[in-house]
PLY file of the C-alpha trace (Angstrom):
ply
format ascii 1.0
element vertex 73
property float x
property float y
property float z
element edge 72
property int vertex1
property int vertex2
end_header
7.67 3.69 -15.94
6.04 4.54 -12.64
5.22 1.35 -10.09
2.64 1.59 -7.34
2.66 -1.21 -4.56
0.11 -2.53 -2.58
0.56 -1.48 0.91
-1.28 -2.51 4.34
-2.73 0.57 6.31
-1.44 0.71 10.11
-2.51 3.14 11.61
-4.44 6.13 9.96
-4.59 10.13 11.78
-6.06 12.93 10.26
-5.16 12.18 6.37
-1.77 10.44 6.89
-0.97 6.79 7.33
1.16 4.43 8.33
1.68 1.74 5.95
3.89 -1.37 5.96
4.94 -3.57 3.62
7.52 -6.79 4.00
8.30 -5.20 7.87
9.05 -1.74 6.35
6.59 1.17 7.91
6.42 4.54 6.25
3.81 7.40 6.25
1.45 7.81 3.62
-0.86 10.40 2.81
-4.71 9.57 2.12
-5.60 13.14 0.11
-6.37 11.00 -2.89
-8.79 8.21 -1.78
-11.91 8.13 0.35
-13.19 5.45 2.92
-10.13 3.40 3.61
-9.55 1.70 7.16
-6.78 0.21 9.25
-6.33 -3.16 7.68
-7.13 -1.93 4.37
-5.00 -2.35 1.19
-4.16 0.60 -1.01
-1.68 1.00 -3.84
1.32 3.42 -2.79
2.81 5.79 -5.22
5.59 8.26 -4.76
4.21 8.65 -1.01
0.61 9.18 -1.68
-2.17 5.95 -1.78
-3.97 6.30 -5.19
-6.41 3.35 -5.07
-7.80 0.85 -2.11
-7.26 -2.52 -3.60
-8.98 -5.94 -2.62
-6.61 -7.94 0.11
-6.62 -11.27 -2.16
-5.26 -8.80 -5.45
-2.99 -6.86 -3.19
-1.12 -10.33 -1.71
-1.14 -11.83 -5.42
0.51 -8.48 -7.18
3.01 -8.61 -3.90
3.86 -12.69 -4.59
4.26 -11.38 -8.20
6.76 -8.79 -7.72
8.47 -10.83 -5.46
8.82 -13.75 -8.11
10.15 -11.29 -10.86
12.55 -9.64 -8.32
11.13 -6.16 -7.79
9.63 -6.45 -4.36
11.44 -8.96 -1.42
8.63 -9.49 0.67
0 1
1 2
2 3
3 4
4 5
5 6
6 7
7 8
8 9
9 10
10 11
11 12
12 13
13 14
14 15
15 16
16 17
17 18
18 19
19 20
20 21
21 22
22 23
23 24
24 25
25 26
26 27
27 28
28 29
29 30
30 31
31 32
32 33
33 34
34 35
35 36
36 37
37 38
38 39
39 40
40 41
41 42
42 43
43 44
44 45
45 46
46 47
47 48
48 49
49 50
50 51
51 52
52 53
53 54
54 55
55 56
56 57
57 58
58 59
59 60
60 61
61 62
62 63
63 64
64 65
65 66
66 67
67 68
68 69
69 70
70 71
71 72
């Protein structure tokens, strides 16, 4: 099974980010999605963001993985 996670965008140069998540910051890369901002929501997977997501779905998949124990946010 593969999980992606909604992620905030930090700080964006060239096509890498810096995303965050619960206090954790890591680098992303943007290669697979188009017109994304600082502030913006995407879903990270396996260090790449694969789909900008809608802030209100991001924070309710992130409550949800924190209620079944995957994510402690």
């Amino acid at each position: 099974m593969c999980l992606g996670i909604p992620v905030k965008i930090m700080k964006i140069s060239d096509s890498l980010a810096v995303v965050e998540i619960g206090g954790v910051k890591r680098q992303a890369s943007l290669a697979l999605v188009e017109d994304v901002r600082v502030g913006d929501y995407v879903i990270l997977h396996a260090g790449f963001a694969i789909q900008k997501v809608d802030e209100d779905d991001a924070r309710e998949s992130l409550r949800l993985l924190e209620e079944i124990g995957i994510c402690d946010i």
